[in-house]
C-alpha positions as CSV (number, residue, x, y, z in Angstrom):
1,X,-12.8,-4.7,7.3
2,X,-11.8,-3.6,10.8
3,X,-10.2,-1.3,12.8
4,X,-6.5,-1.5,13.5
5,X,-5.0,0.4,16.7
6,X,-1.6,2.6,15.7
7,X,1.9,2.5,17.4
8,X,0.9,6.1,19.2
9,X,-2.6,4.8,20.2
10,X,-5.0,6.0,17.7
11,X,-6.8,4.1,15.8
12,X,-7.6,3.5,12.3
13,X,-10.3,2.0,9.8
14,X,-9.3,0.1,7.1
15,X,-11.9,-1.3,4.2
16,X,-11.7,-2.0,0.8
17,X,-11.3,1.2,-1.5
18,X,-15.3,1.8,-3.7
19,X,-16.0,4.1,-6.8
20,X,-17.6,6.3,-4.5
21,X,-14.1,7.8,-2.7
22,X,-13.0,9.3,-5.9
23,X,-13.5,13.2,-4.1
24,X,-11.6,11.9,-1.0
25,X,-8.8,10.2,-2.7
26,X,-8.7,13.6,-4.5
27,X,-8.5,15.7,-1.1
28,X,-5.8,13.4,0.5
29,X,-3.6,13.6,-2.5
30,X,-3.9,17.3,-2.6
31,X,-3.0,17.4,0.9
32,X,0.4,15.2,0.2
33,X,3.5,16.9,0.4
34,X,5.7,16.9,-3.2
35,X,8.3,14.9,-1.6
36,X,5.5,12.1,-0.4
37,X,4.5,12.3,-4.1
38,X,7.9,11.7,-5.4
39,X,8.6,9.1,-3.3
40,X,5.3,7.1,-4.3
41,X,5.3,8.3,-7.9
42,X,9.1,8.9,-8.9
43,X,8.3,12.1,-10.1
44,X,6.2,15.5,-8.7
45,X,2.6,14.7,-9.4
46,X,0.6,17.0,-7.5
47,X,-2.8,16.7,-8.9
48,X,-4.7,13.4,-9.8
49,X,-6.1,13.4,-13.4
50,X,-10.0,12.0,-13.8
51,X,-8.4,9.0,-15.4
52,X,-6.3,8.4,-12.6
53,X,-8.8,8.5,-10.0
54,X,-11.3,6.4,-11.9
55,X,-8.5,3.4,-11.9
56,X,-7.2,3.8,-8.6
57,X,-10.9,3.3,-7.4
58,X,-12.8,1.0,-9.7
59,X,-10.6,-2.2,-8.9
60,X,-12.0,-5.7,-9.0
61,X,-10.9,-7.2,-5.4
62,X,-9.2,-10.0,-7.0
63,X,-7.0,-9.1,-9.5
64,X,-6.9,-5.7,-8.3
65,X,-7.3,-4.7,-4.7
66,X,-7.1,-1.2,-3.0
67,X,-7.5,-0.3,0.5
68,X,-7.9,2.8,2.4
69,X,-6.8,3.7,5.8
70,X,-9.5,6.4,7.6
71,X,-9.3,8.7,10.2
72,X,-13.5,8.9,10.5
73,X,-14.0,9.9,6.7
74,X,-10.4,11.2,5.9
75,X,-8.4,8.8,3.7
76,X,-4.8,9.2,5.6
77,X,-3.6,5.8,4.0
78,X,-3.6,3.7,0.4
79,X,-2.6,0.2,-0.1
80,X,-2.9,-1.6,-3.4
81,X,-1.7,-4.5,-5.6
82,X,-2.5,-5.6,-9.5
83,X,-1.6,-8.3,-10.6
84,X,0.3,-8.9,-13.0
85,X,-1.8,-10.6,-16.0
86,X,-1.2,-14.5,-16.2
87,X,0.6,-14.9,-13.3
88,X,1.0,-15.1,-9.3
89,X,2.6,-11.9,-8.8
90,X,1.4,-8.6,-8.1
91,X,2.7,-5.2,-8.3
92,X,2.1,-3.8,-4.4
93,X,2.4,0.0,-3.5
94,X,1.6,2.3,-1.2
95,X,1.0,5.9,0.5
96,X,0.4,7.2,3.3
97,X,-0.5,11.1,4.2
98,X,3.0,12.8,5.5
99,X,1.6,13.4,9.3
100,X,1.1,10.0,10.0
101,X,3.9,8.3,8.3
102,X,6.0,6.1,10.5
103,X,3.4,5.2,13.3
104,X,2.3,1.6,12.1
105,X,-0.4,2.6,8.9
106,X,1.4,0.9,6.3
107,X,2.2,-2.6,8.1
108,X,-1.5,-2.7,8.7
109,X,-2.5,-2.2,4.9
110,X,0.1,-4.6,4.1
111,X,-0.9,-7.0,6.3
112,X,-4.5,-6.9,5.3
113,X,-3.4,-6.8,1.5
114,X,-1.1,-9.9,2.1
115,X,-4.4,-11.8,3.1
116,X,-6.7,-10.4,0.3
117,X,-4.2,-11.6,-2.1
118,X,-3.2,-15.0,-0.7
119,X,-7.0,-15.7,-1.3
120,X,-6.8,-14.8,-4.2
121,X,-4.0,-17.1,-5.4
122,X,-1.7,-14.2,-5.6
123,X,2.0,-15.6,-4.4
124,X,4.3,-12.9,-4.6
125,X,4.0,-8.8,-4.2
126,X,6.6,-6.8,-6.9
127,X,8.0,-3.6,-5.9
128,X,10.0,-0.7,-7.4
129,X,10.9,1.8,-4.7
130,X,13.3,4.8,-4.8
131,X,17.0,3.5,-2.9
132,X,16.2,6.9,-0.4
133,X,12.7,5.9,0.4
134,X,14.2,4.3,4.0
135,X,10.5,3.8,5.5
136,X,9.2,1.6,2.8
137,X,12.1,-0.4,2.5
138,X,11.7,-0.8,6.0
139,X,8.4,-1.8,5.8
140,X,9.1,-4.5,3.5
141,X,12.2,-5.9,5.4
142,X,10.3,-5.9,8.6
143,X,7.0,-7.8,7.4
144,X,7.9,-10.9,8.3
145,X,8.1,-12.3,5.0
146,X,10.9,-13.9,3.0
147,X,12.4,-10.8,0.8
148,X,14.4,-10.0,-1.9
149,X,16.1,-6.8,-3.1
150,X,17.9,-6.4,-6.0
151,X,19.3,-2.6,-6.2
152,X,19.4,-0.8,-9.4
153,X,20.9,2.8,-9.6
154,X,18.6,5.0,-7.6
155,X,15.8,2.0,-7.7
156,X,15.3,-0.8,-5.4
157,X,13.5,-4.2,-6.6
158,X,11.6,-5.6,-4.0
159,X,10.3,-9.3,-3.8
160,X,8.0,-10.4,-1.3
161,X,6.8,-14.1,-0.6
162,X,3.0,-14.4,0.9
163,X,3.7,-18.2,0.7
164,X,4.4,-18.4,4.8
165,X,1.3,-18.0,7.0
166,X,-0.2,-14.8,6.9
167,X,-0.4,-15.1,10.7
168,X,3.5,-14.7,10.6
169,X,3.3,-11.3,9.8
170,X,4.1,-9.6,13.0
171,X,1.8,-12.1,14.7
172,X,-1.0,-10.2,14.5
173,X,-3.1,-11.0,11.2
């Protein structure tokens, strides 16, 4: 895909996730902190099972799309929707490694996953995220795109319209 500069000047890579990343999707989950892992999974989930990594990186890039953020070969980033069968919508999450959270790495995946899926007729994103999880409810608030949260105990329903121009996304798609 392309490279994408950071809010503290470094830059990053981001492509399309391939079968072949299955030992460095391994390594950067390994290297995420429990409370990272919570945050993305609800629960502690330290270790990856086989089955896990085999669907996280077989997808289809249409009704299933992942993409990596790299530092040269280091994975330090994952976006990804699915969609949800019959339908526009998709469910859209994300992670990204605990030293370089907050500098910019999940707009970018965002913003590149907003235009993979608007070709691919997908019109909405879904998202569950925990009510404490402040940076990706942040992230979703400030894409740019119409949003709608519905709160729900500790849980947070997230809407997200990709019907506007992807080029409204912080101007820079």
């Amino acid at each position: 895909m392309r490279n994408e500069q950071l809010l503290d000047g470094r830059e990053i890579h981001i492509r399309p996730i391939s079968p072949g990343d299955g030992d460095a999707l391994v390594r950067f989950h390994q290297g995420l902190s429990d409370e990272t892992t919570r945050l993305r999974f609800f629960v502690l989930h330290p270790e990856l099972a086989c089955t896990e990594v085999v669907y996280f990186t077989h997808v289809d890039h249409h009704d299933r799309e992942a993409l990596l953020a790299l530092v040269a070969d280091d994975i330090v980033g994952v976006g990804r929707y699915d969609r949800i069968p019959r339908t526009s919508d998709a469910e859209v999450a994300f992670v990204v490694a605990d030293g370089w959270q907050g500098i910019g790495i999940g707009t970018h995946l965002l913003e590149h996953l907003v235009c993979r899926a608007t070709v691919e007729g997908v019109t909405r994103f879904l998202a569950d995220t925990l009510a404490e999880n402040y940076r990706m409810r942040g992230l979703f608030r400030d894409s740019g795109l119409l949003t709608e949260s519905v709160a729900r105990a500790e849980i947070v329903h997230v809407v997200l319209d990709l019907r506007l121009e992807p080029a409204l996304l912080h101007g820079r798609v």
